[in-house]
C-alpha positions in Angstrom: -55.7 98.8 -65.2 -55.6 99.8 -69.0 -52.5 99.8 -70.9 -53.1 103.3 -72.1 -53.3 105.1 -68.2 -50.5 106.6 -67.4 -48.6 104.6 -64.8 -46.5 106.3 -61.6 -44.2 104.0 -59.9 -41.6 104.4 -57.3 -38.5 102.1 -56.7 -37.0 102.8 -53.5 -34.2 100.9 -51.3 -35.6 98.9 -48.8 -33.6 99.5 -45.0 -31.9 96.4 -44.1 -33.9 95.5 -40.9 -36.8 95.1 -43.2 -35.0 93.0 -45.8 -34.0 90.9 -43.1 -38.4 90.6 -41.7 -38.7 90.2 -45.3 -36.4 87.1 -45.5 -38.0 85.8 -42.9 -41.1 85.6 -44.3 -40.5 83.2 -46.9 -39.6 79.9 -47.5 -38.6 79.9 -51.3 -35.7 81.8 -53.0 -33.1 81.2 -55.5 -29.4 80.6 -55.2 -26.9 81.9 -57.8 -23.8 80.7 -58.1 -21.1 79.8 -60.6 -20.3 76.4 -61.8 -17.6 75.6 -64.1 -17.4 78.8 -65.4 -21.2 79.3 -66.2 -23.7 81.3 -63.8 -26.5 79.0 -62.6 -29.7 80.0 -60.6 -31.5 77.3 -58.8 -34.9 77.6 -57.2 -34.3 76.6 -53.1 -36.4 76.2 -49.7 -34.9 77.9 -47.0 -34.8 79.6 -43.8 -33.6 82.8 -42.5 -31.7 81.3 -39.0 -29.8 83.5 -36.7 -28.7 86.6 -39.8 -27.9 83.6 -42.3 -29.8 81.9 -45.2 -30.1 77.7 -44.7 -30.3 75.3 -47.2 -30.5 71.7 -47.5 -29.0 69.7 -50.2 -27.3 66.5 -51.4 -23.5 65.2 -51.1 -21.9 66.3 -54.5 -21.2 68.7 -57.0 -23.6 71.3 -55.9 -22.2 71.2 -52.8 -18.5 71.2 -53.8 -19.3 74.4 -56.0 -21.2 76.3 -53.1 -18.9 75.5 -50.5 -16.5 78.5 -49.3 -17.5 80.6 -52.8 -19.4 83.4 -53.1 -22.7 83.0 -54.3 -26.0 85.1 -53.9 -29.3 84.4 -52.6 -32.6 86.2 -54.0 -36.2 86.0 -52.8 -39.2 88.6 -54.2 -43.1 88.6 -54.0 -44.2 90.0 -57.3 -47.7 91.1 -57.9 -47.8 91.4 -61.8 -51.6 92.8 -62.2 -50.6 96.2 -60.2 -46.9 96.2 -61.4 -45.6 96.3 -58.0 -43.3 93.8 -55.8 -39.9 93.5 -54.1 -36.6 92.0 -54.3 -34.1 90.9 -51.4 -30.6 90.1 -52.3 -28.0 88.4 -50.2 -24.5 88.3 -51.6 -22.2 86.7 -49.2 -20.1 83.0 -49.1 -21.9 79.4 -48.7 -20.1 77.4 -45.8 -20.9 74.0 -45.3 -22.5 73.5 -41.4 -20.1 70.6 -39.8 -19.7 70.9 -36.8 -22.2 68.1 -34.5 -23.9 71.0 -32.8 -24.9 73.3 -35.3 -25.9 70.3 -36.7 -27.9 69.4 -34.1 -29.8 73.3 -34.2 -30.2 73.3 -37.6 -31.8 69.8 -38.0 -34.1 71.3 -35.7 -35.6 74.1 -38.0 -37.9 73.7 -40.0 -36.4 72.8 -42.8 -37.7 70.1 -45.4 -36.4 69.8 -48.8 -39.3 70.0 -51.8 -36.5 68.1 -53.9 -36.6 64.4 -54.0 -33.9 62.2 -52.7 -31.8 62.3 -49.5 -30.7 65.6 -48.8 -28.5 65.8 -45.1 -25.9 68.6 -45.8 -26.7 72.2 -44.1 -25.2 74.9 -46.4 -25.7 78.1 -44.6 -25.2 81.6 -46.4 -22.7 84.3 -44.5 -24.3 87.5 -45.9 -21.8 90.4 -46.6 -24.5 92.4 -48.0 -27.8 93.0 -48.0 -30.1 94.6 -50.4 -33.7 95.3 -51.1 -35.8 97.1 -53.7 -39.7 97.6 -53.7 -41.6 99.0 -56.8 -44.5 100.4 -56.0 
């Protein structure tokens, strides 16, 4: 495609039922948050488990600053020789997963952190809202 054509694209709102198929689909998004003060946007494996996002992550800060605050999720496929992709974003509140049998469910997904090191706290995301765009 040459720089000089003349390019016609469309961004449209994607329905909710297919943003939720759409977060389905992957396995890698990004978690924004804010930690002392300063937003911070960390590249994450998930899942998509029963209308929430699942994480996996190490005891500590990271954890103390997504616990019970409200954070968003995003997760896009991007095709950048045609221009065109989409965006999904959840915005909702990270909750730590503690009790032994959703424990017990979510150590069954399929769930296996990229990061190094031990990582055996579920954070799960309570969406509030979520949205979609699609450039085409």
């Amino acid at each position: 495609m040459a720089d000089t054509e003349p390019l016609t694209r469309r961004l449209d709102v994607i329905p909710v039922e297919e943003c939720l198929r759409l977060l389905e689909s992957r396995s890698i998004g990004r978690i924004a948050f804010v930690d002392d003060g300063r937003p911070q946007v960390r590249p994450v494996n998930y899942r998509f488990h029963e209308g929430s996002v699942v994480l996996r992550t190490a005891h500590g800060t990271w954890l103390d600053t997504v616990h019970l605050a409200a954070v968003a999720f995003e997760v896009d496929a991007i095709d950048a020789d045609y221009h065109t992709g989409w965006s999904v974003v959840v915005h909702g509140k990270g909750e730590e997963v503690w009790r032994p049998e959703e424990l017990a469910e979510m150590r069954r997904l399929p769930l296996r952190p990229w990061a190094p090191g031990t990582r055996e706290h579920y954070v799960r995301i309570l969406p509030a809202q979520i949205t979609g765009r699609r450039i085409t």
